[in-house]
C-alpha positions, 0 to 999 in steps of 0.5 A, spaced: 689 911 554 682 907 552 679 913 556 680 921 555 677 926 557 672 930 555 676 935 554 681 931 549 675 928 545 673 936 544 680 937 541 681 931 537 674 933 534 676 940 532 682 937 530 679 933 526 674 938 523 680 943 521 678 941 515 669 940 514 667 933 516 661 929 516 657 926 522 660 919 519 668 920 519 667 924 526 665 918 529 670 913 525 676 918 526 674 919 534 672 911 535 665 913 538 658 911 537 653 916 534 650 918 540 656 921 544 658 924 537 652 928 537 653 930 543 659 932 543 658 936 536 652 939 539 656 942 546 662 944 541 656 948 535 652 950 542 657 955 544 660 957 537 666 952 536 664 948 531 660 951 525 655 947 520 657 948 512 651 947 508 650 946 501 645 944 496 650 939 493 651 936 500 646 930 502 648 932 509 651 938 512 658 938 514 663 940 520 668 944 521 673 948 526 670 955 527 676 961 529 673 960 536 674 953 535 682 954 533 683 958 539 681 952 544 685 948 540 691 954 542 689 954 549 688 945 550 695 945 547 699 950 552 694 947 558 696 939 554 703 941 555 703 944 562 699 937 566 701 932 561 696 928 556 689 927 558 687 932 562 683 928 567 682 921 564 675 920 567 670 920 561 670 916 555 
């Protein structure tokens, strides 16, 4: 579906960021504009789900799925099972 949920676009980020990722590839992989990937990205770093890996070697920090991250992962997929993909299709 062209529109997910929030929900949805949270786990596809963290899905994403099993692995570290930057800022860039998030918006590529998730089909969405820098301002909405920021927001989401802050909401999910916000209460612990992702963390920010930052080195001298790395012109900006990257991205990735904290435990706490891998439990909702664990959680939206019981819950994806239980009502079906998109968990309510109302916002982008």
């Amino acid at each position: 579906p062209k529109y997910k949920s929030r929900y949805d676009i949270y786990a596809k980020i963290l899905k994403f960021c099993e692995v570290p990722r930057n800022i860039a590839s998030i918006m590529e992989f998730c089909s969405l504009s820098g301002t909405t990937v920021y927001k989401h990205v802050t909401f999910l770093s916000d209460r612990g789900l992702l963390s920010k890996i930052e080195a001298p070697s790395l012109r900006k920090p990257l991205l990735m799925t904290t435990l706490k991250g891998l439990t909702y992962l664990k959680y939206y997929e019981k819950l994806r099972k239980l009502v079906g993909n998109g968990l309510g299709q109302t916002e982008q």
